[in-house]
C-alpha positions, 0 to 999 in steps of 0.5 A: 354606210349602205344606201338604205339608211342613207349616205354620209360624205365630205365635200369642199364646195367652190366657188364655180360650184356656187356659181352654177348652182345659183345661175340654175336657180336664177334662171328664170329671173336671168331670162327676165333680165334678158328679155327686157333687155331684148324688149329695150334693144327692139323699142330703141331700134323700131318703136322710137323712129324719130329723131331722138338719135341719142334715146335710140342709142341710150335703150339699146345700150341700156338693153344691151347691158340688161342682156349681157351685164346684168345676169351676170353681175347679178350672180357673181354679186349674190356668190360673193356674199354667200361663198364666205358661209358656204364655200367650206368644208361641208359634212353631207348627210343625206337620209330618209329625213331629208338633207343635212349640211354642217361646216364650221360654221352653220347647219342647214336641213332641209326635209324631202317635203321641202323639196319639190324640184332637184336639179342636176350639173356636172357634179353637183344635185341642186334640191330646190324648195319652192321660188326662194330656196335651193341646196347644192350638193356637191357629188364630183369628188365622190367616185362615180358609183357612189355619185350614182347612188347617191343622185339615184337616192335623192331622186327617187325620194324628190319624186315619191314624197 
């Protein structure tokens, strides 16, 4: 198929796939996480200068848990209900309509006016629409030119909607 009427690939996502797709959709909410678990370890260790020994130690746990536990359970949770739905093999259909993903099980489209914002990882084109929705796009087992064409594709169409 040529670049003008679109691109149309098989891609098997994975589960590192949908976990970073997730991590860079989340990274705001994840930034939260930590900063309240910052904000706890401070107040534990200036604010609550008095005697309280067993408070002190509690917050600063509880922040530390907020820093290094939380983000993390956070994604592995929310991948671990999706990746029974989307961790399949997944046909691609990108064209000037938008992008489409079937596997055996679902179909997702989603329109370029949709899409405000695409992300890049290695290997992977995360369209996001608004605060509530993302799509990965997985490009790493396609050969690298054809990955270019198509990263250069959607681009140029997230950007001139």
């Amino acid at each position: 198929m040529d670049t003008e009427t679109g691109f149309s690939f098989s891609a098997h996502p994975t589960r590192q796939q949908l976990l970073v797709s997730l991590r860079q959709f989340m990274r705001g909410q994840l930034r939260l996480f930590r900063l309240a678990g910052a904000l706890l370890i401070v107040f534990g260790l200036v604010f609550s200068l008095d005697d309280e020994l067993v408070l002190r130690i509690f917050t600063v746990l509880f922040g530390l848990i907020c820093i290094l536990v939380v983000p993390e359970l956070t994604v592995r949770t929310v991948v671990a209900k999706v990746q029974g739905m989307l961790s399949r093999p997944t046909e691609y259909r990108i064209d000037e309509r938008g992008i489409r993903m079937t596997n055996d099980l679902t179909e997702f489209f989603v329109s370029w006016i949709a899409v405000d914002r695409l992300d890049e990882a290695p290997g992977l084109l995360i369209a996001r629409t608004g605060q509530t929705g993302f799509y990965a796009v997985p490009t790493g087992a396609l050969p690298p030119e054809k990955a270019a064409e198509v990263t250069a594709y959607v681009r140029a169409h997230v950007r001139h909607r």
